[in-house]
Structure formats: structure tokens, C-alpha cells
C-alpha positions as CSV (number, residue, x, y, z in Angstrom):
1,X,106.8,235.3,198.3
2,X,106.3,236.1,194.6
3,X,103.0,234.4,193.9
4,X,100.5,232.1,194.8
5,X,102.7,228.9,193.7
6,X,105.5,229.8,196.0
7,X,103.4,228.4,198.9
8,X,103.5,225.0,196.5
9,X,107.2,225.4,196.9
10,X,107.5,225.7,200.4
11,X,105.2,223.3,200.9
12,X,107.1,220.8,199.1
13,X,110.4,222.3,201.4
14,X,109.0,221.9,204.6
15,X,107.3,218.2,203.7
16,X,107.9,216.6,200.6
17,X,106.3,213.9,201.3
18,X,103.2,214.8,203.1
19,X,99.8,214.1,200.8
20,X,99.0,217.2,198.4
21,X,96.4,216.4,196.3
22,X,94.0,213.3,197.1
23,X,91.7,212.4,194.4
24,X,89.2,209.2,194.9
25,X,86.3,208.4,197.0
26,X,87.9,205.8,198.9
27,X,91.2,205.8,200.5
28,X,92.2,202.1,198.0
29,X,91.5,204.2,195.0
30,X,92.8,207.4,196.0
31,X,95.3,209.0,193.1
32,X,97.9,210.9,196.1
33,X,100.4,213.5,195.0
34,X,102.6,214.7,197.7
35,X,104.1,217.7,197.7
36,X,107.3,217.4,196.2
37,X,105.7,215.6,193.0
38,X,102.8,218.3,192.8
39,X,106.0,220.9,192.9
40,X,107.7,218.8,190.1
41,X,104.6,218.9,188.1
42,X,104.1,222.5,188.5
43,X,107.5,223.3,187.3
44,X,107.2,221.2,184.2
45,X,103.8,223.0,183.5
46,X,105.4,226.7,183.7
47,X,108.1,225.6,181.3
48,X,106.2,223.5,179.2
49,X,103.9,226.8,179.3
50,X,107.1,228.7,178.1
51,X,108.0,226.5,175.5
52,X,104.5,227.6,173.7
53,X,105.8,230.8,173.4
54,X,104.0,232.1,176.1
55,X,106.2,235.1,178.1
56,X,105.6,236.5,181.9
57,X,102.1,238.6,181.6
58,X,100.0,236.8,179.0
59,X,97.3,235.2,179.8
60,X,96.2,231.5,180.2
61,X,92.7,230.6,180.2
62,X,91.9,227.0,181.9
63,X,88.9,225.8,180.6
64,X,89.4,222.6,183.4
65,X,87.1,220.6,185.8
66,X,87.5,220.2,189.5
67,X,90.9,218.2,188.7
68,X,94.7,217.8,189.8
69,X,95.4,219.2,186.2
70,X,93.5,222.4,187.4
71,X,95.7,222.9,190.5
72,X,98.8,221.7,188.1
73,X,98.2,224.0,185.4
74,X,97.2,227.0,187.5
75,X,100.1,226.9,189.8
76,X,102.3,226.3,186.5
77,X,101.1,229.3,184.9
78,X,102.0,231.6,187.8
79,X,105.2,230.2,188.1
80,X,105.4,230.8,184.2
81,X,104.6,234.5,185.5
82,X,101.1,234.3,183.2
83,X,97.7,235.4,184.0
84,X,95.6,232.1,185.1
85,X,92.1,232.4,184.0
86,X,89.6,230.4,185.2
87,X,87.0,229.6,182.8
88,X,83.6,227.9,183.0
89,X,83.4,224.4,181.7
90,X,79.8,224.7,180.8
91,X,80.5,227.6,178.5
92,X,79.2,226.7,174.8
93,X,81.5,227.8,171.7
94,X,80.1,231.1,171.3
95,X,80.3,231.8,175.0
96,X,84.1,231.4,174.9
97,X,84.3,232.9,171.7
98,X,83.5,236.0,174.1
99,X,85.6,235.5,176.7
100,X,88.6,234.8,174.4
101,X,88.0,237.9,172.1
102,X,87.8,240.0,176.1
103,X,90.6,238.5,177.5
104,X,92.8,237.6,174.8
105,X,94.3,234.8,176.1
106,X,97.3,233.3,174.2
107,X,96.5,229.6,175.0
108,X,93.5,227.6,176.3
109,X,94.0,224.6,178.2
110,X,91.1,222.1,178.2
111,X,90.0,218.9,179.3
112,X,87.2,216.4,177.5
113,X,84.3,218.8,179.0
114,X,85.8,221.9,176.7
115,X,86.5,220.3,173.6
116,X,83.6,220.9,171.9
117,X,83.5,224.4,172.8
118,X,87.3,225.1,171.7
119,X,87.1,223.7,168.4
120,X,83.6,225.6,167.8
121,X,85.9,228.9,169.0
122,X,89.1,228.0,167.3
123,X,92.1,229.4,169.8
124,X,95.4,228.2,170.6
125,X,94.9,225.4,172.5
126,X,96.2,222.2,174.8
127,X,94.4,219.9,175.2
128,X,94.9,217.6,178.7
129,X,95.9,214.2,177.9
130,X,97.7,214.9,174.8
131,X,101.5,214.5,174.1
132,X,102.0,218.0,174.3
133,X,100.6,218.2,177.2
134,X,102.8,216.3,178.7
135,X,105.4,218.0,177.9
């Protein structure tokens, strides 16, 4: 094992179709991703990821709720060989300003709770839900 997403791999090996990620209160509106399709989604991230220019050691921060895009991104980056860094969504512009002149991340990945704060601390971002992101 290389990293932390390789156990998303084997996962996806041994049962591809076994439930993942469940997201919902109840089991009729439950968004399911199995494990093959979370593995799928990780490998797009990390070269998605890659396509930003980003190489094996630099640094990611995710600025992301409790969400599947959390788990996608993060295992993506590994995979990508960058440094995941988990952010706090409640941080206000100048807070991240702080964290991004520390860490020096080359790209911030946010959802609608960190939008405010990136474009008050204007990094490289992605913003979840956007074309690119998708990508």
C-alpha cells in the first residue's frame, strides 16, 4: 500500500458493488456510491488535479463540508501524490489568507460554505459544482 486511497482501490477489487458512501436521512433519498464508482471518481479527481498543473508533493487545501466531494477530492489528491489539507469551513477570508500564506497550497478546493472566504483571499481555486470541477 502506497497511501491512504489504495484501501479505496481494493475496496472497489474485493466489492465493487458493495455501498461506499451513503448520503441521506432516509434510505428513499439516500445518494449511494458503491465502491467501484467512488474508485472511478477518485481517479478522475487525481488527474483532473494533475491537469491543474499540480505535481506529486504540492499541496491541496480542501476547504469542504462533511460531503462525498470531501472523501472524492481527498482520496483524489493522494492518488495525485499531493498533500490533502483539510481546512475549516468556518474560516473567514483573513483566516485563510493565513493558512494559505503557511501552507502554500497550489489550489483550494471549495464548496458554497468557502466561497466568500476564497474570493476575500484570492488563491488558485476550484470551486465544487463548476465545469472544471468536473473535469
Amino acid at each position: 500500500m502506497q497511501n491512504l486511497s489504495d484501501l479505496v482501490r481494493n475496496a472497489a477489487r474485493a466489492a465493487p458493488g458493495r455501498a461506499a458512501l451513503i448520503v441521506g436521512g432516509d434510505s428513499a433519498g439516500d445518494q449511494r456510491l458503491t465502491w467501484a464508482e467512488l474508485d472511478a471518481r477518485v481517479d478522475a479527481m487525481a488527474v483532473g488535479l494533475g491537469r491543474r498543473g499540480l505535481t506529486p508533493g504540492d499541496r491541496v487545501a480542501l476547504l469542504l463540508g462533511n460531503t462525498p466531494e470531501f472523501v472524492i477530492t481527498y482520496f483524489g489528491a493522494l492518488r495525485a501524490g499531493l498533500v490533502a489539507l483539510p481546512v475549516h469551513t468556518g474560516y473567514t477570508g483573513a483566516e485563510l489568507r493565513r493558512v494559505i500564506a503557511d501552507a502554500r497550497p497550489g489550489l483550494v478546493v471549495y464548496d458554497e460554505r468557502g466561497a466568500e472566504a476564497v474570493a476575500a483571499a484570492q488563491v488558485p481555486a476550484l470551486a465544487v459544482g463548476s465545469p472544471e470541477y468536473a473535469e
